[in-house]
mmCIF file of the N, C-alpha and C atoms, coordinates in Angstrom:
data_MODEL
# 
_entry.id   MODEL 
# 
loop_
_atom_site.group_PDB 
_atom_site.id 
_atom_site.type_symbol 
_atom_site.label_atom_id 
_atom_site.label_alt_id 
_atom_site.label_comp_id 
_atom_site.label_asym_id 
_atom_site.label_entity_id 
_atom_site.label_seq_id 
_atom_site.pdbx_PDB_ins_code 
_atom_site.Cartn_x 
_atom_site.Cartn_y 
_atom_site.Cartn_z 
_atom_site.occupancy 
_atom_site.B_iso_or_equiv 
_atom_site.pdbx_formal_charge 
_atom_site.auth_seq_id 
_atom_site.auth_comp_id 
_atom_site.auth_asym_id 
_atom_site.auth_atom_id 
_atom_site.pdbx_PDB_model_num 
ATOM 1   N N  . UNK A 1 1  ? 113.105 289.782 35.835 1.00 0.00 ? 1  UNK A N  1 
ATOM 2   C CA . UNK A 1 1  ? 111.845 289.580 36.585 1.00 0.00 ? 1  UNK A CA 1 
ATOM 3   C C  . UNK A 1 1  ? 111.496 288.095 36.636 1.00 0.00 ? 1  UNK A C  1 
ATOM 4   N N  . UNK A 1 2  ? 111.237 287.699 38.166 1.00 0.00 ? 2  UNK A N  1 
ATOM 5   C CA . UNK A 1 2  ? 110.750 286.180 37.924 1.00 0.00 ? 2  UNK A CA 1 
ATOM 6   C C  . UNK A 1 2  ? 110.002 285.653 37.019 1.00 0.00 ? 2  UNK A C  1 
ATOM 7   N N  . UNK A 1 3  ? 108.841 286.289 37.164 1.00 0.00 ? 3  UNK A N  1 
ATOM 8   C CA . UNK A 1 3  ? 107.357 285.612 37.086 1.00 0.00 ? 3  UNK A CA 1 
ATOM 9   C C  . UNK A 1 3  ? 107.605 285.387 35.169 1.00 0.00 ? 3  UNK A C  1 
ATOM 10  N N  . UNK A 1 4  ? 107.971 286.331 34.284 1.00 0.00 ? 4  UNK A N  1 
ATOM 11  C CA . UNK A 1 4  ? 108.115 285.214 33.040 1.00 0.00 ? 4  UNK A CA 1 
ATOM 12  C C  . UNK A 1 4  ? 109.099 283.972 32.934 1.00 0.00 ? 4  UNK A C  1 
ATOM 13  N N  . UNK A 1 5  ? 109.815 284.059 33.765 1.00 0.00 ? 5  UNK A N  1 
ATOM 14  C CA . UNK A 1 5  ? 110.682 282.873 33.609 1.00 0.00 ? 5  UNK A CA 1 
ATOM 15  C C  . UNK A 1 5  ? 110.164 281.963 34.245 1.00 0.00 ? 5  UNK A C  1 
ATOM 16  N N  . UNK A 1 6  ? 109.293 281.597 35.697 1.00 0.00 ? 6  UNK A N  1 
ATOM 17  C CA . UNK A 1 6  ? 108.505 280.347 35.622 1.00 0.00 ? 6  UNK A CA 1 
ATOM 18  C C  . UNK A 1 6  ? 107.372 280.583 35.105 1.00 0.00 ? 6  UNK A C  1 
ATOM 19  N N  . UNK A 1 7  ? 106.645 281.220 34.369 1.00 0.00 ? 7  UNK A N  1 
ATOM 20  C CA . UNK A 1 7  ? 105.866 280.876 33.423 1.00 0.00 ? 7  UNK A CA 1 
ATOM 21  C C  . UNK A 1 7  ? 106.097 280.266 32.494 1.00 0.00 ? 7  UNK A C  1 
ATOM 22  N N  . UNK A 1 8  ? 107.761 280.327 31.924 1.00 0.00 ? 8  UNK A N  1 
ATOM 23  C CA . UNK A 1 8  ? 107.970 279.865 30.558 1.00 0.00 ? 8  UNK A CA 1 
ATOM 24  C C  . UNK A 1 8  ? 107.932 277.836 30.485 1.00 0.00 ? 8  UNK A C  1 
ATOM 25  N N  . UNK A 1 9  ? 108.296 277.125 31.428 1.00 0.00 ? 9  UNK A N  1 
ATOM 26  C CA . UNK A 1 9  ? 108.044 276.398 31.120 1.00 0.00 ? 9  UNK A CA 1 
ATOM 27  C C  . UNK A 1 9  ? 106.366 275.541 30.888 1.00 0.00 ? 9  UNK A C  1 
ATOM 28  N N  . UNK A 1 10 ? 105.641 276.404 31.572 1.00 0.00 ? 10 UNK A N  1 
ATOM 29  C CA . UNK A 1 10 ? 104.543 275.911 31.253 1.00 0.00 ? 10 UNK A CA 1 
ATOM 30  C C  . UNK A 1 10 ? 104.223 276.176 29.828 1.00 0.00 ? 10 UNK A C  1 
ATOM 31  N N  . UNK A 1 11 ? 104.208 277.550 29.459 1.00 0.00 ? 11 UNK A N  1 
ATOM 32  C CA . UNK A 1 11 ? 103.750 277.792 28.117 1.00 0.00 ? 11 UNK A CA 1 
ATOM 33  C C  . UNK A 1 11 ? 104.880 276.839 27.478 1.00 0.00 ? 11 UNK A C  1 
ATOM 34  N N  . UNK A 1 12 ? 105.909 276.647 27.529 1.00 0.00 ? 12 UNK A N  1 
ATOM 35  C CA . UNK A 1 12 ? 106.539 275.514 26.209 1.00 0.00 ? 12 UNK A CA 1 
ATOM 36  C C  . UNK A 1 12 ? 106.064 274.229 26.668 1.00 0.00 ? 12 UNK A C  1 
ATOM 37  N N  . UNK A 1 13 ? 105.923 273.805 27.537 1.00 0.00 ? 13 UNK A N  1 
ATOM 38  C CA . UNK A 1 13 ? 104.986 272.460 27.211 1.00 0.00 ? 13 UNK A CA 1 
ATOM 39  C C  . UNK A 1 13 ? 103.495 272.759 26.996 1.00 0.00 ? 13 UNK A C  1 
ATOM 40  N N  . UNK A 1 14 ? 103.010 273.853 26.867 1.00 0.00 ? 14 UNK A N  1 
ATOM 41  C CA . UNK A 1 14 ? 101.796 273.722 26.457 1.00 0.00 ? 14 UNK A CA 1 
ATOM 42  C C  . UNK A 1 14 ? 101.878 273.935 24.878 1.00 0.00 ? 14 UNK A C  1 
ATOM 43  N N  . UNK A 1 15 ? 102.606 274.605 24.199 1.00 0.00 ? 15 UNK A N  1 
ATOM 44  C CA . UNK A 1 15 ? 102.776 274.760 23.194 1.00 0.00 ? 15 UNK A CA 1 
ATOM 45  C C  . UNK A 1 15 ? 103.253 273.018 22.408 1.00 0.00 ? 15 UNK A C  1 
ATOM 46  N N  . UNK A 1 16 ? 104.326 272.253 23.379 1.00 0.00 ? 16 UNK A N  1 
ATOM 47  C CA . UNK A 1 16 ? 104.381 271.755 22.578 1.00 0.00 ? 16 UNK A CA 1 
ATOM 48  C C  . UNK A 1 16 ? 103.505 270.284 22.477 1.00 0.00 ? 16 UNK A C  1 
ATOM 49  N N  . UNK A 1 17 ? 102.608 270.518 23.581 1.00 0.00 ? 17 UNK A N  1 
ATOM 50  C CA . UNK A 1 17 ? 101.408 269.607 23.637 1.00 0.00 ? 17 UNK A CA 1 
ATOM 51  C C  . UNK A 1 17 ? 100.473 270.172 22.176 1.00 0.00 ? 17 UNK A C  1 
ATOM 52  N N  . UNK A 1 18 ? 100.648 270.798 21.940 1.00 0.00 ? 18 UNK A N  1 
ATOM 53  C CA . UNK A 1 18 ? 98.973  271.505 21.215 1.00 0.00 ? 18 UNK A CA 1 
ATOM 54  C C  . UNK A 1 18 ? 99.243  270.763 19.930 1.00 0.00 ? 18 UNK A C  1 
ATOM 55  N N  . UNK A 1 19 ? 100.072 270.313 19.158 1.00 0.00 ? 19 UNK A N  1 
ATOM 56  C CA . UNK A 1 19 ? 100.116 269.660 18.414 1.00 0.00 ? 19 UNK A CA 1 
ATOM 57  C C  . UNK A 1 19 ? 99.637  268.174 17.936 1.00 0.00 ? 19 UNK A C  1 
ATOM 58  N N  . UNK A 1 20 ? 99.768  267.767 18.859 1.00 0.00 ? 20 UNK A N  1 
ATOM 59  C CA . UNK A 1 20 ? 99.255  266.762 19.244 1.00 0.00 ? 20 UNK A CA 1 
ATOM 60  C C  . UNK A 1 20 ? 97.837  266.638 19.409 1.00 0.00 ? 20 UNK A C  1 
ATOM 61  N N  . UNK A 1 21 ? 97.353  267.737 20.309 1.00 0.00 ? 21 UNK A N  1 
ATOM 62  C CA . UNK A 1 21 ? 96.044  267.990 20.264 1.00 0.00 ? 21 UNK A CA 1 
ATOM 63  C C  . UNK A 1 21 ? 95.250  268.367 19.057 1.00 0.00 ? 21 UNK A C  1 
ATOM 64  N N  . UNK A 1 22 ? 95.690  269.195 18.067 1.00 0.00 ? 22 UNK A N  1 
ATOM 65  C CA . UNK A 1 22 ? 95.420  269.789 17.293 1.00 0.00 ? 22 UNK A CA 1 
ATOM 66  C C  . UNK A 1 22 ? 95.071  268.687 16.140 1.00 0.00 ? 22 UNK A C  1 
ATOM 67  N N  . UNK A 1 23 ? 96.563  267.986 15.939 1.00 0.00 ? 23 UNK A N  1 
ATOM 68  C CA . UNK A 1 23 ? 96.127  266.348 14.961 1.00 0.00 ? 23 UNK A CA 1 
ATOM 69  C C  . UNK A 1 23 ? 94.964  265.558 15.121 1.00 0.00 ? 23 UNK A C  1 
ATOM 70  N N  . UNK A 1 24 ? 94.827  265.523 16.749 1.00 0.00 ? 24 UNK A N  1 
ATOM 71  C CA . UNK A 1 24 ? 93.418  264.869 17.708 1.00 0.00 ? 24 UNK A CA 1 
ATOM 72  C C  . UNK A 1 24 ? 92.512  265.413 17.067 1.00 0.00 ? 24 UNK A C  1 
ATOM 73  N N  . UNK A 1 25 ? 92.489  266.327 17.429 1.00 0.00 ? 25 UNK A N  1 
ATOM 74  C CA . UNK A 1 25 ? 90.857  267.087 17.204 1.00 0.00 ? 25 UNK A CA 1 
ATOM 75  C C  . UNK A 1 25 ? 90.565  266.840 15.341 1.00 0.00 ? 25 UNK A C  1 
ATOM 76  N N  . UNK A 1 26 ? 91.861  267.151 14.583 1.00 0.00 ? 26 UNK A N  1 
ATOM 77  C CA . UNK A 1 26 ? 92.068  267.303 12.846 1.00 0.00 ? 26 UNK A CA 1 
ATOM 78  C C  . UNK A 1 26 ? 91.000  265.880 12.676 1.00 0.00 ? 26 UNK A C  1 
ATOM 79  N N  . UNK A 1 27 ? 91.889  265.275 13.207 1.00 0.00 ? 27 UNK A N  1 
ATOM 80  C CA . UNK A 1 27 ? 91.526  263.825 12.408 1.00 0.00 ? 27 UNK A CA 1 
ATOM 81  C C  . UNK A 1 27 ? 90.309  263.162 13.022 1.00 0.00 ? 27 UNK A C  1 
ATOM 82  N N  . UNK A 1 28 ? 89.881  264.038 14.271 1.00 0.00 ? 28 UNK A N  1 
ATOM 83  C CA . UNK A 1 28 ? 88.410  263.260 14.411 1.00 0.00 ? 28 UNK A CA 1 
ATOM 84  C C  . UNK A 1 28 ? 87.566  264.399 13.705 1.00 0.00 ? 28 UNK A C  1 
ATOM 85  N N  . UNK A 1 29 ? 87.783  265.309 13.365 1.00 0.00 ? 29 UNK A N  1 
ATOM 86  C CA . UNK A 1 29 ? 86.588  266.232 12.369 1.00 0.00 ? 29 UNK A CA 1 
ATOM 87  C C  . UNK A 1 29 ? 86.705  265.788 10.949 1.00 0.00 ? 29 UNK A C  1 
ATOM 88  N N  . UNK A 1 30 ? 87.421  264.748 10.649 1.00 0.00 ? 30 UNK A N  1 
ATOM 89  C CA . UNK A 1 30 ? 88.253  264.785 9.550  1.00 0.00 ? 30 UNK A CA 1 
ATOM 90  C C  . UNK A 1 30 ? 86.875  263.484 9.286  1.00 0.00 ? 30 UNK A C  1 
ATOM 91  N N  . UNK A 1 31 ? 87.373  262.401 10.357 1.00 0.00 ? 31 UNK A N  1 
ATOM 92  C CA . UNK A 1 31 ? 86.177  261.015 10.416 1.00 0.00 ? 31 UNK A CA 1 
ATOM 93  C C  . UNK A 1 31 ? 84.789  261.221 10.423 1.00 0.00 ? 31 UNK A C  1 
ATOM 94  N N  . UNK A 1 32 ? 84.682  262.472 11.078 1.00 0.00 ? 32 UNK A N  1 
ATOM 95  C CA . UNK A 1 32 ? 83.070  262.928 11.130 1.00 0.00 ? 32 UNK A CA 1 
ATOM 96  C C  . UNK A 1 32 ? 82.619  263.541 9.881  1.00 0.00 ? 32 UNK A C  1 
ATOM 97  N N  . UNK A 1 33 ? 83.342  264.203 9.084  1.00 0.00 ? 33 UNK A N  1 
ATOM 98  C CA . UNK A 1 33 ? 82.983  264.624 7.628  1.00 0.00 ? 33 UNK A CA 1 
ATOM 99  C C  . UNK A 1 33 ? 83.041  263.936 7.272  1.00 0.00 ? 33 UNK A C  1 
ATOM 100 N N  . UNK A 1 34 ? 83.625  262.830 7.023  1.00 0.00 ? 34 UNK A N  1 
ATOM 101 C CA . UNK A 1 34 ? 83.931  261.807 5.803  1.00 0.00 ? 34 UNK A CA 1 
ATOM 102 C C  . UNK A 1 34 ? 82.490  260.861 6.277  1.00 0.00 ? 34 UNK A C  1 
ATOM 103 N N  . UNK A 1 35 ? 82.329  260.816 7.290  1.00 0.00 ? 35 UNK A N  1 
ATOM 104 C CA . UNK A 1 35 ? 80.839  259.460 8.031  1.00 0.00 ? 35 UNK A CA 1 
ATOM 105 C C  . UNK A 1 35 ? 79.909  260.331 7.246  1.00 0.00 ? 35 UNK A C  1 
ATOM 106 N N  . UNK A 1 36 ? 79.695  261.751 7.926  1.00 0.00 ? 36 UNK A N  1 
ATOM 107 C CA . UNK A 1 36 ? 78.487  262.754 7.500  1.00 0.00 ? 36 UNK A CA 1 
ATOM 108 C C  . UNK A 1 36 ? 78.452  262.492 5.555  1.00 0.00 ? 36 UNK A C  1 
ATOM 109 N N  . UNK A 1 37 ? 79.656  262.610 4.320  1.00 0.00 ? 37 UNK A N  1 
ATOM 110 C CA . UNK A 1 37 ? 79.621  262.481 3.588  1.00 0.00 ? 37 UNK A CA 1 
ATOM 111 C C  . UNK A 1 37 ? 79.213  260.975 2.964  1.00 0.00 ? 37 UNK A C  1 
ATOM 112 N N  . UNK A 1 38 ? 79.322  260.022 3.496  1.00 0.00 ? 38 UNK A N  1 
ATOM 113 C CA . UNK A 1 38 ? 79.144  258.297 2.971  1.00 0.00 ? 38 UNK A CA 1 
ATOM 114 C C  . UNK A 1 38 ? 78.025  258.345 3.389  1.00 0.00 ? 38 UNK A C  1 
ATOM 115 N N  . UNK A 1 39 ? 77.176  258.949 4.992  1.00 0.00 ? 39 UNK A N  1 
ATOM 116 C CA . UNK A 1 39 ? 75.889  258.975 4.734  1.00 0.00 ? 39 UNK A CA 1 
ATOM 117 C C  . UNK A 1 39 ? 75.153  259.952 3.931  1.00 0.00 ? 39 UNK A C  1 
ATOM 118 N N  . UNK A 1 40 ? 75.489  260.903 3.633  1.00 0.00 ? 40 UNK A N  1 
ATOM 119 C CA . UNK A 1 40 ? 74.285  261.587 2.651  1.00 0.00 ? 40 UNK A CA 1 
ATOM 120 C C  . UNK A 1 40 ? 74.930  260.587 1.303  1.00 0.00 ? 40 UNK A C  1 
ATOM 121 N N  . UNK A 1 41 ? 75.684  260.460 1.059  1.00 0.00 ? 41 UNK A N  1 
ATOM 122 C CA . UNK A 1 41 ? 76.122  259.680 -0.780 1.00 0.00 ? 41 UNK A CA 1 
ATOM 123 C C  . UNK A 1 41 ? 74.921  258.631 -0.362 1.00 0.00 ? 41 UNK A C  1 
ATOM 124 N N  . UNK A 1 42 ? 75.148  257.755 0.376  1.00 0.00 ? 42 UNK A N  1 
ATOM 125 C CA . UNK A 1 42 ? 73.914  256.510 0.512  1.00 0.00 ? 42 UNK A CA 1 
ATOM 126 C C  . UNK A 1 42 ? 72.553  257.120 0.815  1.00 0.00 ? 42 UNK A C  1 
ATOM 127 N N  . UNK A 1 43 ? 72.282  257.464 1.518  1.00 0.00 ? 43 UNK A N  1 
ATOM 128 C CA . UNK A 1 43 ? 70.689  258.256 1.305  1.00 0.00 ? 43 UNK A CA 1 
ATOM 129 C C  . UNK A 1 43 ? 70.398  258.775 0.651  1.00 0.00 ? 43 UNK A C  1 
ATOM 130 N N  . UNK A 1 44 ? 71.172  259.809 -1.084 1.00 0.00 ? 44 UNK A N  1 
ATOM 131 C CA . UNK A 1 44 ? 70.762  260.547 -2.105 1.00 0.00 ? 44 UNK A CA 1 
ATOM 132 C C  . UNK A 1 44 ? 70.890  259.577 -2.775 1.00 0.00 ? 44 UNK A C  1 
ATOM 133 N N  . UNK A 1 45 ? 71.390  258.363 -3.181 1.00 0.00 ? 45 UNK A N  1 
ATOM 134 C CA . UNK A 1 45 ? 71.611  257.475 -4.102 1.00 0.00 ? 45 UNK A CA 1 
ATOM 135 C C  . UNK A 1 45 ? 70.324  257.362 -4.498 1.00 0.00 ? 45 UNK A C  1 
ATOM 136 N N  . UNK A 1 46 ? 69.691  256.598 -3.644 1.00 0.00 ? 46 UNK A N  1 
ATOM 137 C CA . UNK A 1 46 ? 67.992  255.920 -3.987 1.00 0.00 ? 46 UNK A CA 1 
ATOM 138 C C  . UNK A 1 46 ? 66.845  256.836 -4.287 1.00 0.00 ? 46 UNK A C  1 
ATOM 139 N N  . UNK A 1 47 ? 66.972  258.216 -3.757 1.00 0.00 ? 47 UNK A N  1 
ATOM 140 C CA . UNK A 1 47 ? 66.270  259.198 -4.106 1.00 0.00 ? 47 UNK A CA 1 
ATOM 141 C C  . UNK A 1 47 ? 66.684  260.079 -5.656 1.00 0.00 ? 47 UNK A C  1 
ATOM 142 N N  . UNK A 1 48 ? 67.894  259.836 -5.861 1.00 0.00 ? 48 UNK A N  1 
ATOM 143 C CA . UNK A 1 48 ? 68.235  260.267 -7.536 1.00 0.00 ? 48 UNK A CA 1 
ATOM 144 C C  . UNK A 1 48 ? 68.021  259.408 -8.485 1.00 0.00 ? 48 UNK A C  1 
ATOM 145 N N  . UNK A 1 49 ? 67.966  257.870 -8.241 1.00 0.00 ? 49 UNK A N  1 
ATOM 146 C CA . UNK A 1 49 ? 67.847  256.800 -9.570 1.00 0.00 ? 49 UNK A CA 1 
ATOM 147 C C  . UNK A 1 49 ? 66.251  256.599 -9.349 1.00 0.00 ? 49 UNK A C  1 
# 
C-alpha cells in the first residue's frame, strides 16, 4: 500500500528532529529552574538571618 511508505519519510525526519527539540526545550526548563531557584535562595536569604 502506498500511503505508509510516503508517509514514512516524514515521520523519520520528524522523529529524528525531536531530539534536538527535546534537548531545546530540556535545557531551557532546565535555565528557568535554576533562575527561579537563585532567585528564591536570594530573596529567603535576608528574610531568614
Amino acid at each position: 500500500s502506498p500511503a505508509p511508505a510516503q508517509a514514512t519519510p516524514d515521520f523519520t525526519s520528524t522523529l529524528e528532529g525531536l531530539p534536538a527539540k527535546l534537548k531545546e526545550f530540556g535545557s531551557t526548563l532546565e535555565d528557568k529552574a535554576r533562575a527561579a531557584i537563585e532567585h528564591i535562595k536570594q530573596s529567603d536569604l535576608p528574610a531568614k538571618t
